[in-house]
N, C-alpha and C positions, 0 to 999 in steps of 0.2 A: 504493500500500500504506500502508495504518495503522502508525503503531509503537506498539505497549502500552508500557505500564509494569512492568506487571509480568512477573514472571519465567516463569510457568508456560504455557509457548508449547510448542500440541502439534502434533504428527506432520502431521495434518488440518488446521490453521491454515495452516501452514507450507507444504501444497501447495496451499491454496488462492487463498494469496499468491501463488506463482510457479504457474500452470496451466499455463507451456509446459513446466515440466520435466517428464522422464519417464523419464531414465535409471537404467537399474539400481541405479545406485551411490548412488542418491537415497535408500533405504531405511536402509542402514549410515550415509550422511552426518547422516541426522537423528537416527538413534539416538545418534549422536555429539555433536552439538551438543545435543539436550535432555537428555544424562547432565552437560554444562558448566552449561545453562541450573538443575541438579538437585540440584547437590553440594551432599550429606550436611552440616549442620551437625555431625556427629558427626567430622566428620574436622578440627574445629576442635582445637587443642590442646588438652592436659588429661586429665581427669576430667570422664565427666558420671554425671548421676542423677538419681531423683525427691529433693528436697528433704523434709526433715521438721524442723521448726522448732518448740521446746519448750523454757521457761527452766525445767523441771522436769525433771531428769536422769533419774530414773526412769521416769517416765512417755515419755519421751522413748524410753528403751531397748526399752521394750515395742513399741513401734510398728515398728522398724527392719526394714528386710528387704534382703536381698541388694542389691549396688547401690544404695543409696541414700548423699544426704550429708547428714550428724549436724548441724545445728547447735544447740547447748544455750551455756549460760554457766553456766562453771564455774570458780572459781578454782584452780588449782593443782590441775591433773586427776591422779585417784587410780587405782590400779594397779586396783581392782576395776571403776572405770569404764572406762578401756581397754579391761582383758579383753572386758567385756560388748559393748563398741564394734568387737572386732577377731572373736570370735565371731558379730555378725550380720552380717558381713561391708560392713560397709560403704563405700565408694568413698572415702572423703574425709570430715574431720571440722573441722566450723569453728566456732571457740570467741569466744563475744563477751569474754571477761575472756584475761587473761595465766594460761599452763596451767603454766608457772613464774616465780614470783610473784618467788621469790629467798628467800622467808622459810624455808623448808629444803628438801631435795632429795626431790621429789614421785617417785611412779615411773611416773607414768600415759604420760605424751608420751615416754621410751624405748620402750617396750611398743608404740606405733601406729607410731614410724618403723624399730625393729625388723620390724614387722608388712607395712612399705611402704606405708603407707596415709596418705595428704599431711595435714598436720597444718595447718593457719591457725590464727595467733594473733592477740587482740589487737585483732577485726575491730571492737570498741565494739558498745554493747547496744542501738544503734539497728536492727542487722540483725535482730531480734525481730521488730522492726516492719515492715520494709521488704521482706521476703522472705516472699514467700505459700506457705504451704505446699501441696507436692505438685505444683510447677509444676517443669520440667525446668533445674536449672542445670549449671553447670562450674565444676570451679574448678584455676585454674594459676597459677602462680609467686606465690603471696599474694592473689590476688582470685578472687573469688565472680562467674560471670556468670549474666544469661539473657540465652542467644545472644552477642550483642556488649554490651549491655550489660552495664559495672560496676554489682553492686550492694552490695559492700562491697571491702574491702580490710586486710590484713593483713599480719601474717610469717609466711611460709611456712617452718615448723620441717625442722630437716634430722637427722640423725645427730649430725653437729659443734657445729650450735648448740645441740642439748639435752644432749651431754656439758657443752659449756662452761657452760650455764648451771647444770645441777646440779654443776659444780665451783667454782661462785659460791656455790650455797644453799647449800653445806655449814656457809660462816662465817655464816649464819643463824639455827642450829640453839642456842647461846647465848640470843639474842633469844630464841627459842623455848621454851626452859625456863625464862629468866627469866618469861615471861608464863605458863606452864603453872603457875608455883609461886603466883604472883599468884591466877590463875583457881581454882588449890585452893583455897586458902585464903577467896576468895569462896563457892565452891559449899559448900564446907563450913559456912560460916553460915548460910547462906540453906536448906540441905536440909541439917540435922542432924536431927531428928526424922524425915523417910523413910529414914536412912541409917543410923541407929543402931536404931531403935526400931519402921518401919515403918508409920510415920503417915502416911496418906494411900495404902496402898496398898489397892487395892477387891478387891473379895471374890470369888472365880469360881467357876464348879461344878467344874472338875474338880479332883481330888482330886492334890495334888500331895504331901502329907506322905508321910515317908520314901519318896518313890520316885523314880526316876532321872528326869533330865529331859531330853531330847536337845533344847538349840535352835541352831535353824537359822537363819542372815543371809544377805544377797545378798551376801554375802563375795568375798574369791578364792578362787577353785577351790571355791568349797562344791561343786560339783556332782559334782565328782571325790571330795571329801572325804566327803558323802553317800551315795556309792555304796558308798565303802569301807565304809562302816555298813552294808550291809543286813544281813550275817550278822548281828552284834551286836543289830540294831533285832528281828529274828526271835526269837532266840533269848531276850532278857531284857527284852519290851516294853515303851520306856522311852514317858513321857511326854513327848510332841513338840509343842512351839513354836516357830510359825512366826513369823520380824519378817520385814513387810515382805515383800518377793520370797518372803524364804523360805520362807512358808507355799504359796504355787507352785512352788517346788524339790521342797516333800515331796508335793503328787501330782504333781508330774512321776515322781517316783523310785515313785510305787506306796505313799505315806503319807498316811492323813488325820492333819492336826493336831489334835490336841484343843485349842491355846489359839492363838490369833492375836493380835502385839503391833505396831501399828503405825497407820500413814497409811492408812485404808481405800482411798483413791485408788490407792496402792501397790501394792495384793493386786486378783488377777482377781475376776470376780462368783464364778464357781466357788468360788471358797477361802471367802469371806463366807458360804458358802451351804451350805456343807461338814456343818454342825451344830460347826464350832467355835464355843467361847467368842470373843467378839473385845473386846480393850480397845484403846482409842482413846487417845493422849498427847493432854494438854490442854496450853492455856497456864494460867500462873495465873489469869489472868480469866474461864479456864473454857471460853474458847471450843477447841472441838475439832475440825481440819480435816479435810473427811473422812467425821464421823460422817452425817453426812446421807443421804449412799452407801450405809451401811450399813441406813439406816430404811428408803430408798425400797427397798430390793432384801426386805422385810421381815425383818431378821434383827436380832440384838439386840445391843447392845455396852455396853461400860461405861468410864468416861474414867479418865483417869491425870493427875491432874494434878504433872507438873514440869516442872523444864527441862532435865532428861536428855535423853538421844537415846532410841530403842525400844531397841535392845541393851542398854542400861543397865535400861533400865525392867523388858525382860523376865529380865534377871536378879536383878533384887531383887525382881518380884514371884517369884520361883520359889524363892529364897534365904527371905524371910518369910514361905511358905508352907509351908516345913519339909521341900522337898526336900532327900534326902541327897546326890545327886550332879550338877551340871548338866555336861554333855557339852558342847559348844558348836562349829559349824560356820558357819565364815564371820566370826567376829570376830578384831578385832585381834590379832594373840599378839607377836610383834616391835616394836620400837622402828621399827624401818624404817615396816612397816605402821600402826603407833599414830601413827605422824607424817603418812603420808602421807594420811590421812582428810582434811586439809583444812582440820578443824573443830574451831579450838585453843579458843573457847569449848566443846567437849564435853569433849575430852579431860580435864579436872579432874572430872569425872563418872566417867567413862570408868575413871581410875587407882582415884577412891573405894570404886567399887562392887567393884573387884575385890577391893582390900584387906579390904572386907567380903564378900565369899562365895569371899574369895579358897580357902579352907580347902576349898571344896566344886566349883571351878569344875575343869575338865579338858580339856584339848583334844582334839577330836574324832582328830586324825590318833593322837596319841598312845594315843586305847582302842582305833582300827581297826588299828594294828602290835599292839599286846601281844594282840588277840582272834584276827588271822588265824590260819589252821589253819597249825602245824608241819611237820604228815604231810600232802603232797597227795595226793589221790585213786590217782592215776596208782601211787604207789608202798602203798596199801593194796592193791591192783586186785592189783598184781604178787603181792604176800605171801600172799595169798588160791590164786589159781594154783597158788605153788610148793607150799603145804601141801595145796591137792586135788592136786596131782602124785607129793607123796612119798604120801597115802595110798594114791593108783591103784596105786604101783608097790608096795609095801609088801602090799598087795591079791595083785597077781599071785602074788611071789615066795614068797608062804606058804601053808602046806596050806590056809589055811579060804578061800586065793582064790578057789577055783573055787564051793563052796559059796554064798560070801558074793554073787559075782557071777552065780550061779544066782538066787540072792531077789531081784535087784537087775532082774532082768528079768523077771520073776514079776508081780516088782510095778510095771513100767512097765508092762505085760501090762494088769493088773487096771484101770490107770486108765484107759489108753488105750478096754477096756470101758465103764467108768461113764461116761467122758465121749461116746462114741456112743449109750450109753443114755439119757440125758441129751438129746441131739440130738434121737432119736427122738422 
């Protein structure tokens, strides 16, 4: 007899090896030994899944589907990113940067070990490279495999060690304002004229003076926050701007946007294609990442040049365009949330722009409580009842009841005719 090497030794090999055997038992025995020779690498410890590998976070998000592992780099993973992360359900999340830095207390890495979903940290931004995407990995106790191979290695974040770490960021948060008040006071030399006076912002067709403007961000909870809006978005049709994801929130939800602010890469071809306006953030040198997306799909856009972030941009174009009210779904409103974006060169933007359209800006949860109905349905429905019940009886007990309820049949009488003459 030959011996292989390899493992995949079947049934028919196996008696052709041994030709004297013949006993019964010979069938269940080989079932037996080629289920050892067969075992499942899935019975490997861990976590596995299809890998999806992307140093752009949002593009990353769009990709993701049930079972799969996230790996992006991200510093100091933010509570919106989570969300998005724990929502497409995915198996395991491996970060090539530190997802608590220590510079203040992020909320993203509570949120996935809350969620139970193995967090690695830490793993270095060479696993970009080294990890092909959509090939089957695992990952336990801090490393990344395919199969037996290591192909990165981390800290595997736990409950304890992201308490204790965000009970470090806290004495962080000092640094942090100290640099925030630095960064104003930069942003504010450098973009005084788009922030006072509205120099540099382009020009769009839809018509935003005096009129409400609803924008929408891939925020937290926008998607719950948006829904809250639909009565309001019905009833007092505001002007809707989409940043980014959001302009895919509002036709998910059943909205076209009329202005799209953002990363064309960001937004599906669908939303590009929509017949919204689209403006495009520029760097100062003009160059615009993105807009290319938008020419090849033929649709038309127009740049923005600063060093805002889009949420900033789409509020001060809406602000110098003379809307009266901007709604806003998905942007920062807490100190918690302002901090935990990650992106303390924005945040001095971030604070400027508010304090200018501060006057006009509103948060979306805030108009969807004051607009929801008082009176539910259920208790109109009732009220309606009891006064057709006091009339019925009211009917009976008095002389013109019988009268009243003679016409009352009369005239069901009459339709019930027109309506089979009608048939005929």
């Amino acid at each position: 007899m030959r011996y292989r090497t390899r493992a995949a030794v079947t049934l028919r090999e196996l008696r052709r090896a041994l030709p004297g055997v013949r006993d019964p038992g010979w069938h269940s025995a080989g079932v037996k030994l080629y289920g050892l020779l067969h075992r499942s690498r899935s019975e490997l410890p861990g976590v596995s899944g299809v890998v999806r590998v992307d140093r752009h976070t949002d593009a990353l998000l769009r990709r993701l589907r049930p079972g799969d592992v996230a790996v992006l780099e991200q510093l100091d993973l933010d509570r919106a990113t989570a969300d998005a992360l724990v929502a497409a359900d995915v198996a395991a999340v491996v970060n090539a940067a530190p997802s608590i830095s220590g510079r203040f207390p992020n909320l993203g890495p509570q949120i996935l070990v809350d969620a139970r979903i193995p967090l690695v940290d830490a793993v270095g931004a060479e696993v970009l490279h080294a990890v092909k995407d959509g090939i089957r990995v695992r990952v336990h106790e801090g490393m990344l495999y395919a199969g037996e191979q290591v192909l990165a290695e981390g800290v595997a974040q736990t409950a304890d060690s992201v308490a204790d770490a965000l009970l470090e960021a806290k004495s962080g948060l000092a640094h942090q304002l100290e640099a925030f008040a630095a960064n104003t006071i930069e942003f504010m030399r450098r973009e005084r004229g788009l922030l006072l006076d509205g120099v540099g912002v382009p020009d769009v067709q839809v018509d935003l003076a005096d009129r409400q403007v609803l924008l929408v961000a891939a925020g937290y909870d926008h998607v719950a926050d948006l829904a809250r809006l639909r009565r309001f978005i019905r009833e007092y049709r505001p002007r809707l701007i989409g940043v980014g994801a959001g302009a895919d929130a509002l036709l998910a939800a059943g909205h076209r946007p009329d202005l799209i602010v953002g990363n064309p890469a960001e937004v599906s071809a669908e939303a590009l294609t929509c017949g919204a306006d689209v403006v495009v953030p520029a760097f100062t040198d003009g160059h615009a990442p993105g807009l290319h997306r938008v020419q090849d799909l033929g649709a038309g856009a127009v740049t923005f040049v600063s060093s805002a972030n889009p949420e900033d941009l789409a509020l001060l174009l809406a602000h110098h365009h003379g809307a009266s009210m901007i709604i806003t779904v998905g942007l920062s409103a807490t100190m918690g949330e302002f901090l935990d974006r990650g992106r303390s060169g924005s945040n001095a933007a971030t604070f400027l722009t508010r304090l200018q359209a501060g006057g006009k800006v509103v948060d979306g949860r805030v108009v969807a409580a004051l607009h929801r109905n008082r009176i539910s349905g259920w208790l109109v429905a009732l009220l309606l009842v009891a006064a057709a019940s006091a009339v019925v009886a009211a009917l009976l007990v008095s002389a013109a009841g019988d009268g009243v309820l003679a016409w009352v049949q009369q005239a069901a009488a009459a339709a019930v005719e027109l309506v089979r003459a009608g048939v005929q």
